[in-house]
C-alpha positions in Angstrom: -86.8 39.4 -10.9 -84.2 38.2 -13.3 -80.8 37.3 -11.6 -77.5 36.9 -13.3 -74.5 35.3 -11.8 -70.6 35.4 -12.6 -67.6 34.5 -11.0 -63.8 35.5 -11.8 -61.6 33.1 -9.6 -57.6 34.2 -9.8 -54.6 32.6 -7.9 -52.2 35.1 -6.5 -48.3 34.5 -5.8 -47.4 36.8 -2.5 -43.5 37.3 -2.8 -40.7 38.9 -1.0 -37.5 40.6 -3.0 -34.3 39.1 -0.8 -31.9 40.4 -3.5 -31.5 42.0 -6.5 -32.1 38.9 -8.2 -33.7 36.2 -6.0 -37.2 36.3 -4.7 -38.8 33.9 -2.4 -42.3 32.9 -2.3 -44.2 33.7 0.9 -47.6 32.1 0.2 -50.6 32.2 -1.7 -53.9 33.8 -2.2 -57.2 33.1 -3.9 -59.2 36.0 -5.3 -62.6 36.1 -6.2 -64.7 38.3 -7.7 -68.4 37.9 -8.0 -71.0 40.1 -10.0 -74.6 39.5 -9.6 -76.3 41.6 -11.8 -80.5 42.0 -11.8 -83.3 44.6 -13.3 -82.2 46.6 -10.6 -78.8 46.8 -9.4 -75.0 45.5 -10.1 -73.2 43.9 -7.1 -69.5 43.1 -6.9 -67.5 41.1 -4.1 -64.3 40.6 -3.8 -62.9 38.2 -1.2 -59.2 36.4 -0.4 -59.0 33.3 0.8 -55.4 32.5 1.9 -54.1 28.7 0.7 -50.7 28.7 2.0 -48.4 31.0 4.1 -44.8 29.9 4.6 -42.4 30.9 6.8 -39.7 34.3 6.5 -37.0 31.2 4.9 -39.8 30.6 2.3 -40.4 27.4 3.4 -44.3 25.9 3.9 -45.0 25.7 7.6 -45.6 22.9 9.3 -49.1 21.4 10.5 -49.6 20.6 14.1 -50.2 17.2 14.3 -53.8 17.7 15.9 -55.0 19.8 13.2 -56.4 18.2 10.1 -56.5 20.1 6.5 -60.0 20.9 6.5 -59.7 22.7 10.3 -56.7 24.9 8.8 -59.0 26.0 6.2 -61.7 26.5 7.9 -59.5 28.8 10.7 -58.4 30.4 7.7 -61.9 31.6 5.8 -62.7 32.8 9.5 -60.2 34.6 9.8 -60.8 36.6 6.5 -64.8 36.1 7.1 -65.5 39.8 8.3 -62.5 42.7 7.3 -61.1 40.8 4.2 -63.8 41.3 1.4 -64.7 44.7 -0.8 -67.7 45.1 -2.1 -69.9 48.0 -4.6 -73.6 47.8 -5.7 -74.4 50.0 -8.7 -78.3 51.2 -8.2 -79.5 51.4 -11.4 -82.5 52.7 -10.8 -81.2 56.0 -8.7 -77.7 55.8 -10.6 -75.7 55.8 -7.3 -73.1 53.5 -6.1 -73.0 52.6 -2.3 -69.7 50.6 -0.9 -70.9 48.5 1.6 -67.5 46.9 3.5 -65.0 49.9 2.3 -64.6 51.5 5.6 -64.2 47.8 7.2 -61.7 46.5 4.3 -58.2 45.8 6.3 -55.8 42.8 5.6 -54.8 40.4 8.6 -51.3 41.8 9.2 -49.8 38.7 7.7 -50.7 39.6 4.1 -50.5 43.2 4.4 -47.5 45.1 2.2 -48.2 42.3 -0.7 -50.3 44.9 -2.7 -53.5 42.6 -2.4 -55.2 46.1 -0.9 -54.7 48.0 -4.5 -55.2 44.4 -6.0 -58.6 44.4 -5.7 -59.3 48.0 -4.9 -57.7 48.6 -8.7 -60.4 45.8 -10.4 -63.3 47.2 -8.4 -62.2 51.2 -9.8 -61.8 49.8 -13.6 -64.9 48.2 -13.7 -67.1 51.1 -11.8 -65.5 53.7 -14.4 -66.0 51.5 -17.5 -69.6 50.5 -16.8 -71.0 53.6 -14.7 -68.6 56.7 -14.8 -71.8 59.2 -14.4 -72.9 57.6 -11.3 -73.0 59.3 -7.9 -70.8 58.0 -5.2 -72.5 57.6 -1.8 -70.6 59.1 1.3 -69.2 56.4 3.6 -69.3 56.8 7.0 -66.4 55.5 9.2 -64.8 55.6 12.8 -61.9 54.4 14.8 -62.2 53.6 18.3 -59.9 52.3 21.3 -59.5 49.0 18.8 -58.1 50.6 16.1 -54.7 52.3 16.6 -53.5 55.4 14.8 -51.3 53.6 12.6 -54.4 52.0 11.0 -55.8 55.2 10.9 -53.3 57.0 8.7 -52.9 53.4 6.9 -56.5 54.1 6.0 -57.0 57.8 5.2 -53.4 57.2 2.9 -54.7 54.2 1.1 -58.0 55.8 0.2 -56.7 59.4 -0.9 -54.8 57.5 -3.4 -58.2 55.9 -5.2 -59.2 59.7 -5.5 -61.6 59.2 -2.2 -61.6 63.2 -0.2 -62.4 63.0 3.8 -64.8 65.4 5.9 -65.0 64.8 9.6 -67.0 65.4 12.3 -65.2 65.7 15.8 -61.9 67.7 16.4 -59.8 64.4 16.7 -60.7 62.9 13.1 -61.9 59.5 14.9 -65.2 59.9 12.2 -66.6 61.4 9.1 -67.2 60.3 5.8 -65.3 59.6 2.4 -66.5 61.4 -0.6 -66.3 60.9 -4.5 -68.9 63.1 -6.9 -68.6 60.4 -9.6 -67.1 57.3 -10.1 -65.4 58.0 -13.5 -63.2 59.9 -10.4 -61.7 56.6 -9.2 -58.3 56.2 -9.8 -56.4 53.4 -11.3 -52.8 52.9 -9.5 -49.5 50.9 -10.0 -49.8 47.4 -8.7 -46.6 46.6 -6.2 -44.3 43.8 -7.4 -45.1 41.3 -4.6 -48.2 40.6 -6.1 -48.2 37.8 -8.9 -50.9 36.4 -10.9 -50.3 33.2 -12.2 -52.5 30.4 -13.9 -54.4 27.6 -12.1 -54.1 24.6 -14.2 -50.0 25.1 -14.2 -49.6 25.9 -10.7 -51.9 22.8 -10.2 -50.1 20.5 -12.7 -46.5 21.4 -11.0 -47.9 21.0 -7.5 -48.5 17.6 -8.2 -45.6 16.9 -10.7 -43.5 17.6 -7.4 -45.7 15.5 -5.4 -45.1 12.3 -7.8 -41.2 13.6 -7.4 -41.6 13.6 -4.0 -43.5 10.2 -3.3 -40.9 8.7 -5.9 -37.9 10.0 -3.7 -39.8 8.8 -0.3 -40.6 5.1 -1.5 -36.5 5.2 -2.4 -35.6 6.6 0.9 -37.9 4.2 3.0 -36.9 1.1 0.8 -32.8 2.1 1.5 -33.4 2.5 5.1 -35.7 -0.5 5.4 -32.9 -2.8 3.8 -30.2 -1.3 6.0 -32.7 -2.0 8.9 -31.9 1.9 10.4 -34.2 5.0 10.8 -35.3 8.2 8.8 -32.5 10.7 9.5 -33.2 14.9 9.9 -33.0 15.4 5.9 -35.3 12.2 4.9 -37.8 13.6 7.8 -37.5 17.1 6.3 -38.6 15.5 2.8 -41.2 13.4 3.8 -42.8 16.8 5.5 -41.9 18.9 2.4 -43.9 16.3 0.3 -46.9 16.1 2.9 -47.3 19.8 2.4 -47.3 19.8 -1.5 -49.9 17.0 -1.5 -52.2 18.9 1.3 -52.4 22.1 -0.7 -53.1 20.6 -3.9 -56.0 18.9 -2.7 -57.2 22.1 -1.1 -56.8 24.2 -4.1 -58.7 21.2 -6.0 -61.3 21.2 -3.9 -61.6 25.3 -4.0 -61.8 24.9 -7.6 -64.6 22.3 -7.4 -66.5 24.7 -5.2 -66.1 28.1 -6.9 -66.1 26.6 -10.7 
């Protein structure tokens, strides 16, 4: 059986509006979408993998000093391993489309109100309509339970009524049912929130480390005046040499991301 494989790879800017005119960046997110297409059926997976969060002041947080860079990213793919990912198969052979992780797709609180739900829920709904828009939709079943509060439950129902997805249920308190669409071509398309920036890899990459050569240049002056003078790193030199520490480690990550999805 024939297998073809693609892969769309996208870096996202998460942002939070302080002002009318000033916006401060909260962190950053890797999407990826992957289509494996055989004689048979059409997969699509979307997953985010976070690279950086920063604190409500906008500035990067600080690693602990027992945890190395490999560890954070490891606690952070766990952390998005099971809820974070969306994903459709197209059958092509009985024309239906199934969504496998829909009723489990919810955003660690962190990165939820950034828009990264409609993100991806948007791409997913464009590319089911343009490629299969006579295909039947496969009810999904879901439930909520003591672990799931109502919050998440109306967070739920309201984000899926607005991809065009209708609800029937099956016990008087609405803890389960199903979500129904005919057709696909009835996905809906909606506005993408403002807090939610793509930008280009190989720019963000080149400034990342234009202000890691910056940095390192500022440190070596720093440590070579303070070395001379025979006196220590005050509060502000510290606060650089940690601001520079943190550009370098998330550059290599996103280097390294690139090696392995590319």
């Amino acid at each position: 059986m024939a297998k073809e494989k693609n892969s769309d790879i996208r870096l996202l800017k998460l942002v939070n509006k302080i002002t009318e005119t000033r916006k401060i960046t909260m962190g950053y997110m890797l999407y990826t979408l992957e289509v494996v297409r055989t004689n048979t059926e059409v997969t699509y997976s979307i997953t985010f993998v976070p690279i950086a969060k920063t604190s409500p002041e906008g500035e990067a947080e600080n690693l602990p000093e027992n945890e190395q860079p490999s560890e954070i990213m490891s606690g952070l793919e766990n952390e998005f391993k099971k809820d974070n990912r969306l994903s459709a198969v197209a059958d092509l052979l009985t024309r239906t489309i199934r969504f496998p992780h829909i009723n489990k797709f919810r955003l660690a609180p962190t990165y939820r109100g950034y828009g990264l739900g409609t993100y991806a829920m948007n791409e997913l709904s464009g590319l089911l309509k343009g490629s299969f828009p006579d295909f039947a939709v496969e009810p999904v079943f879901f439930y909520f339970d003591s672990k799931r509060e109502d919050d998440d439950r109306g967070a739920f129902f309201s984000f899926m009524e607005k991809f065009g997805f209708t609800f029937s249920f099956d016990d008087e308190n609405n803890n389960k049912g199903l979500l129904n669409m005919e057709k696909a071509e009835l996905l809906r398309i909606n506005p993408k929130k403002d807090k939610c920036a793509e930008i280009e890899l190989a720019p963000f990459i080149r400034t990342l480390f234009r202000e890691r050569d910056e940095f390192r240049q500022e440190l070596g002056r720093i440590k070579a005046e303070y070395k001379k003078n025979n006196t220590f790193m005050n509060r502000f030199e510290k606060d650089q040499a940690i601001k520079f520490l943190t550009n370098v480690i998330i550059a290599l990550i996103l280097v390294v991301l690139m090696l392995l999805f590319i």
